[in-house]
N, C-alpha and C positions, 0 to 999 in steps of 0.2 A: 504493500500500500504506500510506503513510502516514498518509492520509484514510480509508482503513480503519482502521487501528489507534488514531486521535483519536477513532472515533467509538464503536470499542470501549471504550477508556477512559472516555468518557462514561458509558457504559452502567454499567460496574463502578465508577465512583465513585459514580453517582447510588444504584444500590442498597446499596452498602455505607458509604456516607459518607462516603468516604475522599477528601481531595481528587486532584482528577484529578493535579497535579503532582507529587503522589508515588509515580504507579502508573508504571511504566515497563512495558517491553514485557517483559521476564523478569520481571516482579515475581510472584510465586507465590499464588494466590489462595488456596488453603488455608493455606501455612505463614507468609506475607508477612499477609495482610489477613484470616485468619482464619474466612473464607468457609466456610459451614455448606451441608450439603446443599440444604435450600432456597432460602436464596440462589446457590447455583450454579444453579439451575433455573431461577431469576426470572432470571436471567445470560443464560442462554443462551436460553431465551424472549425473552428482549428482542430479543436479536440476532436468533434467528429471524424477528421478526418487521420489524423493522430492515430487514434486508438479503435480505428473500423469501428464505429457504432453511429447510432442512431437516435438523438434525442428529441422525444415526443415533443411537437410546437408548445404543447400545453404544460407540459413541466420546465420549460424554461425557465418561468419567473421564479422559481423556487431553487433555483440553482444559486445562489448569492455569497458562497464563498468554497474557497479551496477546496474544503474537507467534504464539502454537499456537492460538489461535481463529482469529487472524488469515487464518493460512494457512488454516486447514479453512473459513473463512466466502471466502476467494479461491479454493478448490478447488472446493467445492460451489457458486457462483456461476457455473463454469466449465462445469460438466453440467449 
């Protein structure tokens, strides 16, 4: 999991600029890094494509930090 969540933080630094060492696994990407719609999209796009999956349009919004992608991208990896 925690080569999951490295690589996630990749992903959310490299698009928001943010260096990786200040994003923790609760860090909140709307209220923490400021993260705009579109960048939540380019976010989880990356990840989709990342880690071959597919995240449902309707559990996006509930994605809002490291550790909650996390688990949904070690869920949907699982089915």
């Amino acid at each position: 999991m925690q080569d999951l969540q490295a690589g996630i933080t990749a992903i959310v630094a490299a698009i928001t600029r943010v260096p990786a060492h200040a994003i923790g696994p609760d860090t909140d990407l709307r209220l923490d890094l400021n993260v705009d719609s579109l960048q939540g999209l380019q976010i989880m796009a990356a990840i989709e494509k990342r880690f071959g999956i597919q995240v449902p349009d309707a559990e996006l919004d509930a994605y809002t930090t490291v550790r909650a992608i996390g688990e949904a991208v070690a869920r949907l990896r699982t089915n």
